[in-house]
C-alpha positions in Angstrom: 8.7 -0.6 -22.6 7.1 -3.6 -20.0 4.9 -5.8 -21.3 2.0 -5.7 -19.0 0.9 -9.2 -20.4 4.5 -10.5 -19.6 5.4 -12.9 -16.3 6.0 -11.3 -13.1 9.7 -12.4 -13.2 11.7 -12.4 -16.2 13.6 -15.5 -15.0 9.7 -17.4 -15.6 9.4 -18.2 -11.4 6.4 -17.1 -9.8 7.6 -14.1 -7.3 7.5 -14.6 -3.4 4.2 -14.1 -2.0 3.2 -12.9 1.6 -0.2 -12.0 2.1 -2.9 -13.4 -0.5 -6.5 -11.6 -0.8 -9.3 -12.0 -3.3 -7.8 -10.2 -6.4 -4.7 -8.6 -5.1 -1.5 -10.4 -3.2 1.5 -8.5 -1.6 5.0 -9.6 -2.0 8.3 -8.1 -1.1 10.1 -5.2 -2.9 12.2 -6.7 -5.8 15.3 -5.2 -7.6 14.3 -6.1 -11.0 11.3 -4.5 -10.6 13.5 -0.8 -10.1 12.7 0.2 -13.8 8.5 -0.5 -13.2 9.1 1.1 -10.1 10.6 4.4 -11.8 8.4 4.4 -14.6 5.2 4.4 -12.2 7.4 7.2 -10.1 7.8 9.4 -13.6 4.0 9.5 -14.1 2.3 12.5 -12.8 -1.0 11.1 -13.4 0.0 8.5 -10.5 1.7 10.6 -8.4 0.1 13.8 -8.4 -1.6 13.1 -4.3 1.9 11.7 -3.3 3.6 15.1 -2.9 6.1 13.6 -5.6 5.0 15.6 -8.8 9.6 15.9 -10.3 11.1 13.3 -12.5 13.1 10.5 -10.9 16.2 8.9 -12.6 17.3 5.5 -12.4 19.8 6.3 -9.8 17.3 8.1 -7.4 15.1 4.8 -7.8 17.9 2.9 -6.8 19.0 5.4 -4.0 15.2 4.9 -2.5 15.3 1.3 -3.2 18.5 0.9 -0.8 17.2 3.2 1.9 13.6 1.5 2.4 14.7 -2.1 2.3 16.7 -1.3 5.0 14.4 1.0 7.3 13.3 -0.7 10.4 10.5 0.5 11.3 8.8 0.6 7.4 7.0 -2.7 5.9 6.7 -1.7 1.8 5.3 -4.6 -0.4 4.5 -5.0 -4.4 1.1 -5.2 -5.0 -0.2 -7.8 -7.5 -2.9 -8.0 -9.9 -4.2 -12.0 -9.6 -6.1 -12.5 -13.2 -8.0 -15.6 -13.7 -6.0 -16.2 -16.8 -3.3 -14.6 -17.0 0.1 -14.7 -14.4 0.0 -12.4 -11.3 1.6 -9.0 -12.3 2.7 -6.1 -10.0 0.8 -3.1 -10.7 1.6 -1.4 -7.9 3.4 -0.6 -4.3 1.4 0.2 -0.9 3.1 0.2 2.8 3.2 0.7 6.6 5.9 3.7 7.5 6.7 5.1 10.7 6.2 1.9 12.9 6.0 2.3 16.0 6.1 -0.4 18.4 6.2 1.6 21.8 2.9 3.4 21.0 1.8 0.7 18.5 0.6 3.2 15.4 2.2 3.1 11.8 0.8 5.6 8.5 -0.3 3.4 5.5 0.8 4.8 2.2 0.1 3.2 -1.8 0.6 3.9 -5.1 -1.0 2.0 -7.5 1.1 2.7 -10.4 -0.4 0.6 -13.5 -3.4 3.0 -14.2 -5.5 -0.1 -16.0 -6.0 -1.4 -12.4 -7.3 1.6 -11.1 -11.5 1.6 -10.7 -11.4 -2.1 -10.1 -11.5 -2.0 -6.1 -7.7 -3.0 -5.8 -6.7 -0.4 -3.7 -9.8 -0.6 -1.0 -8.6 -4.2 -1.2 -4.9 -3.5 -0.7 -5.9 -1.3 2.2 -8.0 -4.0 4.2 -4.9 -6.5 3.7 -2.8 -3.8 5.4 -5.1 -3.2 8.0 -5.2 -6.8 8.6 -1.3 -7.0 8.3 -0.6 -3.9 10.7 -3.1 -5.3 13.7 -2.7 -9.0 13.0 1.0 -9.2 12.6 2.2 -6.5 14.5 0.2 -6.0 16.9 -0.9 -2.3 16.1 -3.0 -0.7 17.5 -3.8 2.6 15.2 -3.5 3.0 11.3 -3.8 6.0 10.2 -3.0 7.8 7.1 -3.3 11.7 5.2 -5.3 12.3 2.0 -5.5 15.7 0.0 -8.8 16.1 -0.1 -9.3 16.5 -3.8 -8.6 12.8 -3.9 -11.7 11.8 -3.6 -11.7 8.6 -5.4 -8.7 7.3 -2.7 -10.6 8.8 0.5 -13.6 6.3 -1.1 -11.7 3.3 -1.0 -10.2 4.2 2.1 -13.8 4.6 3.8 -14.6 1.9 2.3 -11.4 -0.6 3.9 -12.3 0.4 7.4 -10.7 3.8 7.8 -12.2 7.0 9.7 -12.3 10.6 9.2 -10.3 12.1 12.0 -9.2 15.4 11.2 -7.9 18.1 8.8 -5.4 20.2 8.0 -7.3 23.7 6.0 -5.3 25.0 2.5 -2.0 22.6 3.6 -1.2 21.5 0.2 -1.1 23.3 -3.4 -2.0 21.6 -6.6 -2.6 23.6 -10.0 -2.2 26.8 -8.3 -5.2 26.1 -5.7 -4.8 24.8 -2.1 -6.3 22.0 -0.5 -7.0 20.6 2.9 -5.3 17.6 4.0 -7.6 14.7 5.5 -6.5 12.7 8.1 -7.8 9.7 8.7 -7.1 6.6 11.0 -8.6 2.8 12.0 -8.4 1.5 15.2 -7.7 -2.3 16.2 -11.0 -2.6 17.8 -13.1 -1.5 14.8 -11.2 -3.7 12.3 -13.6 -7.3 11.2 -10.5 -8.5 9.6 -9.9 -12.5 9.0 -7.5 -13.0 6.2 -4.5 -13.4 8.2 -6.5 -15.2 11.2 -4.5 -18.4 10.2 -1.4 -17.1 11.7 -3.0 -16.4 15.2 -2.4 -19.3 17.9 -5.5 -21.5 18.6 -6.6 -20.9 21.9 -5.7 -22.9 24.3 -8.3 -25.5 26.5 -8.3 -24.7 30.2 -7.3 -27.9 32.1 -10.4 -29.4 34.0 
């Protein structure tokens, strides 16, 4: 079992950081994080609006682990919990997949896996940061994303980070014998306020009298 009051890294070092918010930070993927990762993947609970409802051995973990670290056109990060008093913890894993730098769009996806976290406006936060990440960083231009519709708790926070109903797909997905429609939803560059990751953008430059 993992000791949810345990460091982040069993070696004591604080794990690498990228992108810090209010509550949450995003860091890399980590190896030594593969049995979290499966153990977050083998709860139904978590999983049930990822299309993933199967059990997943160590070795498919691993197999997935491989594969996305190497995609080049996918940005995955560990989400962190930042408690006042305690060490920063991962609780869960959120993303940008399908890159694409010709036409500038990507699809967010996240799983918050440690179910203690959830209800605490981490993953509306999570979402902004990735937002923030996809159109300051990479110069995206559309972030967009599908939601079963009987996730109503996610297509909240989603709302709420800056994201837009733009479509739907009628009865495309079955849960507990009953079909669902399939929300789309997107955010634009030009309707983002971001500002977390402003830093990184060049001052502008003074036009020479």
């Amino acid at each position: 079992m993992t000791d949810k009051n345990a460091p982040a890294r069993q070696d004591g070092q604080q794990p690498i950081i990228n992108i810090v918010g209010e509550r949450v930070a995003l860091g890399p993927l980590r190896r030594d994080l593969l049995p979290l990762y499966q153990t977050w993947s083998n709860d139904f609970e978590v999983t049930r609006f990822l299309d993933h409802i199967r059990p997943v051995s160590f070795e498919a973990e691993q197999d997935w682990y491989g594969r996305v670290i190497k995609k080049k056109d996918e940005s995955p990060f560990t989400i962190y919990e930042k408690p006042r008093l305690r060490p920063i913890r991962p609780i869960g894993i959120a993303g940008l997949d399908e890159i694409d730098d010709a036409n500038r769009n990507a699809e967010f996806y996240i799983m918050i896996g440690d179910k203690e976290s959830w209800g605490k406006g981490y993953g509306t936060e999570v979402a902004r940061l990735m937002l923030d990440y996809g159109f300051t960083c990479l110069g995206l231009r559309n972030i967009n994303l599908w939601a079963n519709a009987a996730n109503e708790r996610g297509i909240r926070a989603y709302r709420r980070a800056g994201f837009r109903v733009a479509g739907q797909l009628r009865q495309f997905k079955r849960l507990g014998g009953q079909a669902y429609d399939y929300i789309l939803m997107d955010c634009l560059a030009t309707e983002f306020q971001g500002g977390t990751l402003n830093y990184l953008l060049p001052e502008p430059s003074e036009e020479n009298e």
